[in-house]
C-alpha positions, 0 to 999 in steps of 0.5 A: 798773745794768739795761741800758735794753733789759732789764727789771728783775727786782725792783720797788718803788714808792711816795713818794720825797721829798726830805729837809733835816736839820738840821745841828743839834740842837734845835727845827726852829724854830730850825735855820738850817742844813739839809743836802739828802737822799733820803727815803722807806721806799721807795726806801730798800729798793729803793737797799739792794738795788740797792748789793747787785747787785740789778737793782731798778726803781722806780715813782713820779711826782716834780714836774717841780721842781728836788726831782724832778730831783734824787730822779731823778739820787740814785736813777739814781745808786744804780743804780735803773732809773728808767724808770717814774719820771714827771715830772708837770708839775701837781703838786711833789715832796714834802718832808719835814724831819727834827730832829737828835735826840740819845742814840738818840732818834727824830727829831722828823721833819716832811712837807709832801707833800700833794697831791704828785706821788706821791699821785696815782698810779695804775693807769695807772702800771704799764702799762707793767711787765712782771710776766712779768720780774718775781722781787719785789715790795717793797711798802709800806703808804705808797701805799696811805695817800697817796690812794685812786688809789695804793691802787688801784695798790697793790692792782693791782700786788700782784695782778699780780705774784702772778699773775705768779708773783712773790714779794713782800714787804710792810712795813706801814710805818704812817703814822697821820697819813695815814688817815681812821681807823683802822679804814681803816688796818688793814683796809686793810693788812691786806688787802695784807698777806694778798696777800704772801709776807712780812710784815715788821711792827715789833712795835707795828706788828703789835700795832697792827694785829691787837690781838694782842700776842706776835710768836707770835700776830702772826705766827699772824695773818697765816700764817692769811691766806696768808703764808708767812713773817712776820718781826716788828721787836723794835728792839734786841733783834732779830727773830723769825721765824715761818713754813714757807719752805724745807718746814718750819715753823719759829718763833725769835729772832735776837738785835740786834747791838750799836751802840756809838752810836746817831746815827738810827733812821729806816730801821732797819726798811728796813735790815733789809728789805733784809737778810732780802729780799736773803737769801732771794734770794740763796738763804739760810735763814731763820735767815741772813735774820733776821740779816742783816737784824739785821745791815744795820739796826745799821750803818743807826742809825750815820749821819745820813741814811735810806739811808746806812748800807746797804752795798755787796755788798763792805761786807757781805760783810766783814761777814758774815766777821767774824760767823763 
């Protein structure tokens, strides 16, 4: 964990929630049983790289509730520096219930996070972030979707960090249900898509927000708007990776790894986040970014819950091995 008088040198921000799965499958009508965990794209990116040695702090607002304090002792337990974590007295921590779906199907997933602690963040949030200690930002299309006081806080981080010399990375992670259209939604993401240096889309993500269909042309779109690598989600059957780090342009695809039972798909794409971002800090090609990231996604799809299946630096390092 980052020593309280440092501060930390990644950063995420964004909607922690409070998640109840149900310990059975079926209709959420008819479960009676729940069991309590963390929720969130978020900061299921931010506890990946932190279990990876990472110093990572997190940015957000939770209810002063029982949910909030239980999100703030998950994600200090994690590792995450929590001190720009606020308790907002006025408003709750939101909530979010997940079915428990069955043959690797996705999970029939329901929110109550309206008028939450977090959708009322704003600027004033990162005043107190010091962008000149920063190495990355990890970002998110969800802030800016919660309400327009997050969007502006979402671009105003962005910028901070990019003119702090900060690399940053930027997963769509759309939401349509949270925008008033969908125009908003993709101009919008786009834009701060166009402020990173890596963009991490699923490939119906990235079709759906540039109308272009081949991960070649997907990726072409948002080089053009200044990325400098654009890595596209293909679900099992791996990844593509299209940019010019390390001096040279380069274009492949990195075949999925193998899962011999698929219990739940949500955060698969956080998995592979924290798989390529956690490569390229630490110094890897692009080529080991893609697989890795490949790699931390398949062990994501094995268990029931978000975040569970990411693992420790000593878990993937026996990983890494047994690929080579």
């Amino acid at each position: 964990m980052t020593a309280p008088d440092s501060a930390p040198t990644l950063l995420t921000f964004g909607e922690a929630m409070t998640m109840f799965v149900a310990a059975s499958s079926g209709e959420l009508a008819d479960v009676a049983h729940f069991q309590r965990r963390i929720a969130g794209a978020d900061t299921n990116v931010a506890i990946g790289l932190a279990r990876l040695g990472f110093p990572v702090g997190w940015m957000s607002r939770v209810g002063r509730d029982s949910f909030g304090t239980y999100l703030r002792r998950t994600l200090e337990a994690e590792g995450l520096d929590c001190r720009h974590l606020v308790d907002d007295p006025d408003h709750p921590t939101g909530l979010v219930f997940k079915a428990r779906a069955e043959g690797g199907a996705d999970p029939h997933v329901e929110y109550f996070r309206r008028g939450s602690a977090a959708s009322h963040l704003s600027p004033a949030d990162a005043a107190a972030v010091d962008f000149a200690a920063l190495r990355h930002l990890h970002a998110t299309g969800i802030p800016p979707a919660l309400s327009a006081s997050a969007r502006a806080l979402a671009e105003h981080v962005l910028e901070r960090a990019r003119d702090a010399g900060a690399s940053i990375s930027f997963d769509p992670n759309l939401r349509p249900g949270l925008w008033a259209s969908e125009h908003e939604m993709c101009t919008t993401i786009n834009a701060l898509a166009a402020r990173a240096d890596w963009v991490l889309p699923g490939l119906a993500e990235g079709r759906r927000l540039t109308g272009l269909d081949t991960p070649h042309d997907i990726a072409d779109f948002y080089l053009e708007r200044g990325a400098q690598a654009v890595f596209i989600k293909l679900g099992p059957e791996g990844s593509y990776y299209r940019g010019s780090l390390g001096g040279r342009e380069e274009s492949f695809t990195v075949p999925g790894f193998d899962v011999a039972e698929v219990v739940d798909t949500v955060g698969a794409g956080d998995g592979f986040a924290v798989g390529a971002i956690s490569a390229l800090l630490d110094g890897r090609s692009p080529r080991e970014a893609v697989r890795r990231g490949n790699l931390i996604g398949a062990q994501a799809v094995q268990v029931i819950g978000d975040m569970e299946g990411l693992p420790h630096r000593t878990r993937l390092v026996e990983l890494e091995a047994n690929l080579a």
